[in-house]
C-alpha positions as CSV (number, residue, x, y, z in Angstrom):
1,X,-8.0,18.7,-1.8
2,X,-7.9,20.4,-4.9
3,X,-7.7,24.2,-5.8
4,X,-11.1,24.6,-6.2
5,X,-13.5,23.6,-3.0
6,X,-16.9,21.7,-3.7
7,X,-18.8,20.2,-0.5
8,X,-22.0,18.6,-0.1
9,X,-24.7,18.6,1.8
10,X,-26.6,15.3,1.3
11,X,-29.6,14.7,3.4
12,X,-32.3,11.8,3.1
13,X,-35.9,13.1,3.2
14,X,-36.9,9.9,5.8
15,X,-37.9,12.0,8.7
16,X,-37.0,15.2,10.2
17,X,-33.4,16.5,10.5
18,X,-32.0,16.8,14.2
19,X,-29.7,18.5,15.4
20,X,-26.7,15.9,14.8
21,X,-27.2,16.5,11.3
22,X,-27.5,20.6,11.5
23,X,-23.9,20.4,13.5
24,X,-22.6,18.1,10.9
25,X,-24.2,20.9,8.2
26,X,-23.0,23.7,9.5
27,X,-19.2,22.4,10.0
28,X,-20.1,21.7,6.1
29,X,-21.3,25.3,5.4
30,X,-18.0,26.4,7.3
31,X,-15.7,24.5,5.5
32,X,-16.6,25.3,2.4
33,X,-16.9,29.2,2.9
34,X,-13.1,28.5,4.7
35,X,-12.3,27.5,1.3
36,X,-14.1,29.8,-0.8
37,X,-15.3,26.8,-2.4
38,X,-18.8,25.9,-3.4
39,X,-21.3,24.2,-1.2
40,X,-24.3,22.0,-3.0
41,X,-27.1,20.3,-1.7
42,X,-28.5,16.4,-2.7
43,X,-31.6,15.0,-1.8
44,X,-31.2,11.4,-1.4
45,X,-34.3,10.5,-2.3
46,X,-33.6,6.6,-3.5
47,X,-35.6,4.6,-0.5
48,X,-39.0,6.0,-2.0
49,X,-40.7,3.6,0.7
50,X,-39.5,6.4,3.7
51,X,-38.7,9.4,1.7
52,X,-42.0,11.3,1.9
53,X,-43.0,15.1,0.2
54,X,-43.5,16.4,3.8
55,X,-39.9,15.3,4.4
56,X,-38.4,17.3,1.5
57,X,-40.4,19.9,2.4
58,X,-39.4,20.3,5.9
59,X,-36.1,19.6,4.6
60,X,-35.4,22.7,2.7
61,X,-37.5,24.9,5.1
62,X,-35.4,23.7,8.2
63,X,-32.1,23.9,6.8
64,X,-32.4,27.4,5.8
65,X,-33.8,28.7,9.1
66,X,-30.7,26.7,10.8
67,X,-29.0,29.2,8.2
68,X,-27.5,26.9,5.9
69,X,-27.4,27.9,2.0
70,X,-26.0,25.7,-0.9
71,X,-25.2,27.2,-4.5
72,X,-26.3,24.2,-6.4
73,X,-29.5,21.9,-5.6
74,X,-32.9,20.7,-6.4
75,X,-34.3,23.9,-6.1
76,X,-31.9,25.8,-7.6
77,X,-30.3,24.0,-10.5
78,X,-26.9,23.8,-11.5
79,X,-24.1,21.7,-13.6
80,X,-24.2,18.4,-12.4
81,X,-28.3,18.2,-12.2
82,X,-30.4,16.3,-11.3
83,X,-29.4,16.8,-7.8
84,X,-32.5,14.2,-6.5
85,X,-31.3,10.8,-6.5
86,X,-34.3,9.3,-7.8
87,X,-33.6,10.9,-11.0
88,X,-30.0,10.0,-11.6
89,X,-30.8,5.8,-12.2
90,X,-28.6,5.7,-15.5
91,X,-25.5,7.1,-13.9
92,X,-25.7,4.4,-11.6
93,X,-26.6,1.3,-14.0
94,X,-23.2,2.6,-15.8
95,X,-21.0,2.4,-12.6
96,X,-22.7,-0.9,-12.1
97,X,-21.7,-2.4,-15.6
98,X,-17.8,-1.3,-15.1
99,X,-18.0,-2.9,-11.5
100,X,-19.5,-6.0,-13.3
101,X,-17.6,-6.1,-16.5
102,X,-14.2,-6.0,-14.6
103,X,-15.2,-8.2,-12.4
104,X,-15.5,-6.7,-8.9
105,X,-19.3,-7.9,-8.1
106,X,-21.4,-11.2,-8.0
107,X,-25.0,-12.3,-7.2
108,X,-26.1,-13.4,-3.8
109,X,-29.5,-14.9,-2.7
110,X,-28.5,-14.6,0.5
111,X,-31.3,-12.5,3.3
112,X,-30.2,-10.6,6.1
113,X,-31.8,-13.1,8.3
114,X,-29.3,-16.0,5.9
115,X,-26.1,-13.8,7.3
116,X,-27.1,-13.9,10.6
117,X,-27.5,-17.5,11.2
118,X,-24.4,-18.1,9.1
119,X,-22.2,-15.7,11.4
120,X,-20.6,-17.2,14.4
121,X,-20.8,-13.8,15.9
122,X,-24.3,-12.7,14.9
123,X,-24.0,-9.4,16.9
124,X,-21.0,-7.9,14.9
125,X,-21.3,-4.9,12.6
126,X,-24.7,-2.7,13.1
127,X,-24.8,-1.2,9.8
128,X,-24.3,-4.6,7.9
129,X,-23.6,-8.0,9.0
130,X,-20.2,-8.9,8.0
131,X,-20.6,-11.2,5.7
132,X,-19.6,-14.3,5.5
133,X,-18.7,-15.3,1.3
134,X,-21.8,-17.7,1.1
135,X,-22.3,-16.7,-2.6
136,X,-18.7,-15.7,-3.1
137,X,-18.9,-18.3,-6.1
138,X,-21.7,-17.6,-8.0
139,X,-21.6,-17.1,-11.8
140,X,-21.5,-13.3,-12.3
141,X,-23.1,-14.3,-15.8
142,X,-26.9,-13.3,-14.8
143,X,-29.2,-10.0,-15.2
144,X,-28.6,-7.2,-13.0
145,X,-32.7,-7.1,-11.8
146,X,-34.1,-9.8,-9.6
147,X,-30.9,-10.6,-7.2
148,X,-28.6,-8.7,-4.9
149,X,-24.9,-8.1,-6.1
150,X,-22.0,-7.6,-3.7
151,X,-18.7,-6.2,-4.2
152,X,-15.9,-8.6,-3.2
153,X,-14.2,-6.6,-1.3
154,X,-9.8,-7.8,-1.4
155,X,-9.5,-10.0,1.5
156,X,-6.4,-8.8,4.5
157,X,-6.1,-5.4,2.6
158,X,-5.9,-2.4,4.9
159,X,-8.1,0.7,3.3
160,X,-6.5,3.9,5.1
161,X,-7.1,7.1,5.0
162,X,-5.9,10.7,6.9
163,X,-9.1,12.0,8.2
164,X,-8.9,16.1,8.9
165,X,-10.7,15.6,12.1
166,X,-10.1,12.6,13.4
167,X,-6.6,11.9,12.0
168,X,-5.1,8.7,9.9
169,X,-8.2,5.4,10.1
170,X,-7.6,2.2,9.1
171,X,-10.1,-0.7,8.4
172,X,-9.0,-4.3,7.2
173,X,-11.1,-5.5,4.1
174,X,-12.7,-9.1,5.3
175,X,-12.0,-8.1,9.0
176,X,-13.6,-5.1,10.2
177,X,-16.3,-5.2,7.1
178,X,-17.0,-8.1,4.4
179,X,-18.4,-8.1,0.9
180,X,-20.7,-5.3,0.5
181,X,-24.2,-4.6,-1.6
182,X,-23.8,-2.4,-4.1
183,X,-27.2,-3.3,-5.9
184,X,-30.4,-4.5,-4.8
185,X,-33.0,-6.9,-6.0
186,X,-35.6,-4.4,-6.5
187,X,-33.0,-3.0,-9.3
188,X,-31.7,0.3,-7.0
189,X,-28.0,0.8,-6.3
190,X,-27.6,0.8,-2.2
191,X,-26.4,3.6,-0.3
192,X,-22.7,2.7,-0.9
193,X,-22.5,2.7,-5.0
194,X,-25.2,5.8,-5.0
195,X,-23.3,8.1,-2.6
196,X,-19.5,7.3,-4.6
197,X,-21.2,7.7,-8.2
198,X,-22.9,11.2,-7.2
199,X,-19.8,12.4,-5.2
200,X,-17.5,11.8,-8.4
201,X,-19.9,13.0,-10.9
202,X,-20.6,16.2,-9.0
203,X,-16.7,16.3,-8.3
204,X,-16.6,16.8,-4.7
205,X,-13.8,17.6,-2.7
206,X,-14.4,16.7,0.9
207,X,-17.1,14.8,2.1
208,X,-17.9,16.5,5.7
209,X,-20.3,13.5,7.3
210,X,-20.9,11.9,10.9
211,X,-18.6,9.4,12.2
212,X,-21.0,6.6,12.5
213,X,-20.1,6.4,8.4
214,X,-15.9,5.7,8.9
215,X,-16.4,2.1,7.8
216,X,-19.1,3.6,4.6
217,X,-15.8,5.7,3.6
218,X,-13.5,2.6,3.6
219,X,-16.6,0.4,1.4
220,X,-16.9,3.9,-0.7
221,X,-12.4,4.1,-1.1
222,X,-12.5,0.6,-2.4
223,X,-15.3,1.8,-5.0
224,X,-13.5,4.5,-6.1
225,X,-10.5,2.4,-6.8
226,X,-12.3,0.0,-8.5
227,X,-14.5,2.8,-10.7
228,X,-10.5,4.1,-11.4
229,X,-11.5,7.7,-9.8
230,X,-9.7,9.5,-7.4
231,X,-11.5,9.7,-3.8
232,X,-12.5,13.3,-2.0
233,X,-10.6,13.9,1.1
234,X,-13.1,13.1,4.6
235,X,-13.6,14.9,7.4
236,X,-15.8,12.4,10.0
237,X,-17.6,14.6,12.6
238,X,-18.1,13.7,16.3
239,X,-21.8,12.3,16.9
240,X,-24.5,14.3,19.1
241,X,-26.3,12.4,22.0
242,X,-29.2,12.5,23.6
243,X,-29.1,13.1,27.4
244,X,-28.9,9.0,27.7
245,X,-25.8,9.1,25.5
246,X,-27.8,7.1,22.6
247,X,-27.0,8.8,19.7
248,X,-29.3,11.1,18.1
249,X,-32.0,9.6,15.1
250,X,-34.3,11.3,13.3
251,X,-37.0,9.5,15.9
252,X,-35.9,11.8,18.3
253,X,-38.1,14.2,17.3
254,X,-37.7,16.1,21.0
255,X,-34.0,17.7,19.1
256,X,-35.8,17.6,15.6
257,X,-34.8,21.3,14.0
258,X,-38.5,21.6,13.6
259,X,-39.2,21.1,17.2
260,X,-36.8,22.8,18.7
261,X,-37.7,25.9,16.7
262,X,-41.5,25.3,17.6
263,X,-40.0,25.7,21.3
264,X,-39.1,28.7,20.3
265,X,-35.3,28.0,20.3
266,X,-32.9,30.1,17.7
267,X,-30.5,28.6,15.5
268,X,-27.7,30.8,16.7
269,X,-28.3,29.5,20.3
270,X,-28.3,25.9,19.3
271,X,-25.1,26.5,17.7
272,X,-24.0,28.0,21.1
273,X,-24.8,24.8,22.8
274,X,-22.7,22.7,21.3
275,X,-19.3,24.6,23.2
């Protein structure tokens, strides 16, 4: 990490945060203040069919009566505004243009229903199918709007990394995930080219996130190779469980932060439980 500490908080207004994400938060908050660093908040606001006002507005209100506070943010301004992902489309369409000018991305008309039937393993990889190259040849000579781009990821190459928590991970490029989407055909960037693009431009440190997102982190290391950045250092928290050890979404609304408190819980004896 460098001398000077910047973390991020980065929740998506699609539902209610639980209390996975307030754990995952507060080891942020702790880190930060560890460091004497700088702690900033992002709404990431890009799927505008499930990011809803009430969302954002429970958002700020829940995180601050878990006792989180950020120095930078939406509602607070700062140097690296906007800090709502909606509003930060051109810094995106210029990561895209590098990643398409130096070759690193090509089209693909292939659905999500396409990769399935094409796997021999249809089951593998929750997050995203691992695909299998169907489009791998397409002419890269097209408009960005209208089709979905993938980055080809460098076939048999390890992407490694030394976790703080977790310790050195490893994931083989075309093994453990395939070609990626790092633009969609309704012209946004996906999750993977928004979240690398922000955390560069907003010069973060250490990304403090769940563990569910190790293989994002190895997509994300290849991206910031590729963009010719240098990565932030990762530290992968342990996932919370509901009592049928399914890990917690927000549509368990029984361990939402807003429900919890309505029980009439406190946030310093949720942070209690977790030992």
């Amino acid at each position: 990490m460098s001398a000077v500490y910047r973390g991020r908080l980065a929740p998506s207004p699609t539902g209610y945060l639980h209390l996975g994400h307030g754990r995952t938060f507060w080891i942020a908050q702790q880190r930060a203040e560890a460091a004497d660093g700088t702690l900033l908040l992002r709404n990431d606001d890009l799927d505008s069919a499930r990011c809803r006002p009430e969302f954002v507005a429970a958002m700020y209100e829940d995180m601050r009566w878990f006792g989180l506070r950020w120095s930078e943010g939406p509602d607070v301004g700062g140097s690296h505004a906007s800090y709502n992902q909606s509003e930060r489309m051109p810094f995106y369409i210029a990561a895209f243009e590098r990643l398409h000018t130096s070759g690193f991305l090509y089209p693909c008309t292939c659905s999500r229903q396409d990769v399935f039937r094409a796997l021999a393993a249809p089951h593998q990889g929750e997050e995203e199918p691992l695909y299998p190259g169907t489009c791998r040849g397409a002419s890269p000579h097209r408009p960005r709007v209208g089709v979905n781009w993938r980055f080809r990821v460098p076939e048999g190459t390890a992407v490694s990394f030394v976790d703080s928590a977790i310790g050195p991970h490893s994931e083989t490029a075309g093994g453990d995930f395939g070609d990626f989407l790092v633009w969609r055909k309704d012209d946004l960037p996906s999750y993977q080219l928004a979240c690398t693009v922000d955390d560069m431009a907003m010069r973060i440190t250490e990304v403090v996130r769940g563990a569910d997102l190790l293989t994002s982190t190895c997509r994300q290391l290849l991206l910031y190779r590729a963009l010719g950045e240098p990565a932030p250092a990762f530290h992968h928290c342990a996932l919370m469980n509901d009592e049928h050890g399914h890990r917690l979404a927000k549509r368990h609304d029984a361990l939402s932060l807003r429900t919890l408190r309505e029980r009439g819980a406190t946030p310093q004896e949720l942070r209690d439980s977790w030992g």
